[in-house]
Phi, psi and omega in degrees: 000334211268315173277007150284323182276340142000279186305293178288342164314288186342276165348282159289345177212165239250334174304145191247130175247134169251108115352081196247118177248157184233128175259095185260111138316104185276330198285299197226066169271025170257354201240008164232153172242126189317174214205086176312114154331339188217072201260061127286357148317309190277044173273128147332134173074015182285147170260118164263107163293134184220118186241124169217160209310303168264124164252119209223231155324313207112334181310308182287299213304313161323297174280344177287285224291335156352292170310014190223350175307338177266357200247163193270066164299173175265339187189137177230118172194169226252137164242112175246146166296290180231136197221120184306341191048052155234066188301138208237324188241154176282102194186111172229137188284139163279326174227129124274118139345293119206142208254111171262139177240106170235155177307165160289318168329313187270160167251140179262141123302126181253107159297120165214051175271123152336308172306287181234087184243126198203156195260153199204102183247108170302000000 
């Protein structure tokens, strides 16, 4: 999925996009720091996207944008695929996908197998 949503940035603009993943401690994420795969990533004047599947509190989505605080971007905003409206943190997505008004009880699967891809509310 993530390299489809690649393809069409490309596509529609002149940006060459790097695939980069941030790895949060969901059980301790103040007592770890989200942790980049590439952090060649972290130049002055870069545009970032941080794309994630739930938007729930808001708790991952906070600590995955960290690693980038430090650096002078030209733009940093946020993608979620689906966002639950249960804000927990001052965190808000700039592009959504789809927007569910769901219980705390319940839970989304986000699917993204070539074979079977689907938004999923337990």
């Amino acid at each position: 999925m993530l390299s489809a949503l690649a393809t069409a940035i490309e596509a529609l603009s002149p940006i060459k996009v790097k695939l980069v993943s941030v790895q949060v401690d969901k059980q301790s994420p103040v007592g770890k720091r989200a942790e980049l795969s590439d952090e060649s990533v972290l130049q002055d004047g870069a545009l970032i996207l941080v794309v994630d599947d739930v938007l729930n509190s808001g708790r991952t989505l906070i600590h995955a944008l960290e690693p980038f605080l430090g650096t002078q971007l030209k733009a940093l905003q946020t993608v979620v695929l689906v966002d639950r409206n249960h804000p927990s943190y001052p965190v808000k997505a700039d592009y959504v996908g789809l927007s569910m008004a769901t219980t705390l009880s319940e839970h989304i699967d986000v699917v993204l197998d070539e074979a079977n891809e689907g938004v999923y509310l337990n």
